[in-house]
N, C-alpha and C positions, 0 to 999 in steps of 0.2 A: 534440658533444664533452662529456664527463663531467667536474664540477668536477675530479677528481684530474688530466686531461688539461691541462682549462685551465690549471692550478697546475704542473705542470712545464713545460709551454709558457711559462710568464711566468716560472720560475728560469729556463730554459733562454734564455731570449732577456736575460734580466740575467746571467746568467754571462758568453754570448758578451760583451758589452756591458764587463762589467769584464775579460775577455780582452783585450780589444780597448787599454782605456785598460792594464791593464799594461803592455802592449808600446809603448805610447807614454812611458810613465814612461820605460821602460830606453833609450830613445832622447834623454832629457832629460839636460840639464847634474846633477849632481850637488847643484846648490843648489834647483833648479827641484824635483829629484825630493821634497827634503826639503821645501820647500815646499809640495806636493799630499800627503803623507803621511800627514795627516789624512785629508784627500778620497779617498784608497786605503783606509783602514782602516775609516771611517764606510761605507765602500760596500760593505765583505768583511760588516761589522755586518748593514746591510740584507739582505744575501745570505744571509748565516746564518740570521736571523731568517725565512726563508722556508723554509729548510730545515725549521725545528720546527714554524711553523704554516702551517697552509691556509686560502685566503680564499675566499669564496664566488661562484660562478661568477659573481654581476654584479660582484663587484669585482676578478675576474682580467679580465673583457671588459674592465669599464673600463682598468685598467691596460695592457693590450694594445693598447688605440688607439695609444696613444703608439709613437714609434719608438723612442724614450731612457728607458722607467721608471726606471731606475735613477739617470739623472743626472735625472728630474722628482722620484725620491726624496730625490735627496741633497741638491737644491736643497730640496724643502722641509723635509729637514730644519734645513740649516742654516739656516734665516730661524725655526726651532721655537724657540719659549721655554720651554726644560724647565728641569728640576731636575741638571743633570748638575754645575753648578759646587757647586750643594750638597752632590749627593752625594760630591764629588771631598775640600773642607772636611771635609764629615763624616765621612771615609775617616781624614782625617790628625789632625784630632780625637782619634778614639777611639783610635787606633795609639800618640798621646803620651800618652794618657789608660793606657792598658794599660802603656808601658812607667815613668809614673808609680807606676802600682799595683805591679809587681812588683820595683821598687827598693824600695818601701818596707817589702812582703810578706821582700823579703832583708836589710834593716836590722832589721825586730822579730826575725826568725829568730838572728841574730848578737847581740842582746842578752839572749836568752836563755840 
């Protein structure tokens, strides 16, 4: 089997996989569903990110063992110590920081 094989073979069996848990959301209580909502959209994340890149046929074999990659993903994402609270901060930062700047860029325009 040709990396390109292996590589839609492991989307194709994490698609099924978050198919799968959809349809189990829509079967949940409405509090339940907001609750994994995270866990729904961290896992559409993981899916997309496979769409743009390709991994290398030992690391599609590897992932393939697994019956669940997508829930061994999602699980280790979430135990992952990233930068995402920073970047989230630093999102809201620079947004008050701009809306800073262009009150002030319209108070020197009116004094003129």
């Amino acid at each position: 089997m040709t990396e390109e094989e292996l590589n839609t073979q492991l989307y194709e069996r994490m698609f099924e996989e978050q198919e799968h848990f959809h349809d189990e959301l829509l079967g949940m209580s409405p509090q339940d569903i907001l609750d994994n909502a995270y866990k729904y959209v961290m896992r559409e994340d993981l899916l997309l990110s496979l769409e743009y890149h390709d991994l290398s046929e030992k690391q599609c074999r590897a992932l393939l063992k697994s019956e669940t990659p997508l829930a061994d993903l999602f699980e280790r994402w979430e135990n992952h110590e990233g930068g995402h609270m920073e970047e989230v901060w630093d999102v809201i930062q620079c947004h008050a920081n701009e809306i800073i700047r262009e009150d002030f860029l319209r108070s020197r325009r009116k004094e003129r």
